[in-house]
C-alpha positions in Angstrom: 3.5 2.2 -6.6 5.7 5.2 -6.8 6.9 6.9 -3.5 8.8 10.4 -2.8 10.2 11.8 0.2 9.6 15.5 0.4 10.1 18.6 2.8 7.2 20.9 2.5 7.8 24.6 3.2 4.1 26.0 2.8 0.7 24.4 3.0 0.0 24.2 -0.5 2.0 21.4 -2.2 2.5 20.5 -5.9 3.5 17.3 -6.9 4.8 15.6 -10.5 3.7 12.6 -10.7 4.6 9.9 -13.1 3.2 9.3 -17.1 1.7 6.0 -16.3 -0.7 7.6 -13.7 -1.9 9.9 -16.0 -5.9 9.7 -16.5 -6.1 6.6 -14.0 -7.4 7.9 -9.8 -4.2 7.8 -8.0 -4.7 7.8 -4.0 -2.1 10.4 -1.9 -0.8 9.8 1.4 1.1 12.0 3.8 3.1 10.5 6.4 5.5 12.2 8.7 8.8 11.1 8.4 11.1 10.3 11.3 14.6 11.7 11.4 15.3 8.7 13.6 17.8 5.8 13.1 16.0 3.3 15.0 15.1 0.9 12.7 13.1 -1.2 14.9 10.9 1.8 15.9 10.1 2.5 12.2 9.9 -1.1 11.4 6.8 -1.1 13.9 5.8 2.4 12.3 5.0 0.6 8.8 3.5 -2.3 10.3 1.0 -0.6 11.9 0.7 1.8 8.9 0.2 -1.5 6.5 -2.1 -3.4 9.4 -5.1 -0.8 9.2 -5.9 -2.5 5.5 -6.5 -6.2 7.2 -5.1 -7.5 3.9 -4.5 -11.3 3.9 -1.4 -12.5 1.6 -0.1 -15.5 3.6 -1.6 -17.3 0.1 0.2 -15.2 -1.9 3.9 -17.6 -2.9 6.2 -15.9 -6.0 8.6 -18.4 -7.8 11.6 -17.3 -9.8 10.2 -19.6 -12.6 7.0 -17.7 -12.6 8.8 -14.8 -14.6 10.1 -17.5 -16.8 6.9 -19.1 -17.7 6.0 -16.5 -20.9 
């Protein structure tokens, strides 16, 4: 995942985008930013962002040892 926080001054936008997305379909989202400092009001902001892909990963458990295991 790769992220970047721009300020558009037109409609038409260019964007570089990293080596390791070359030749591969990349999906682009645009989401307003808030100039807010309410972190509880953009906390709720990504959680409804994130909940409109119904992904379940209460299965999903990471270990420190995991990255030890090659």
């Amino acid at each position: 995942m790769w992220s970047q926080t721009i300020t558009p001054t037109s409609r038409q936008l260019t964007v570089e985008i990293p080596d390791a997305f070359l030749n591969q379909p990349v999906e682009i989202v645009l989401i307003p930013k808030q100039l807010s400092d309410d972190v509880e009001a953009r906390r709720k902001q990504v959680h409804a962002f994130f909940d409109q892909f119904q992904a379940d990963v209460s299965l999903l458990h990471f270990t420190r040892e995991e990255l030890y295991d090659r």
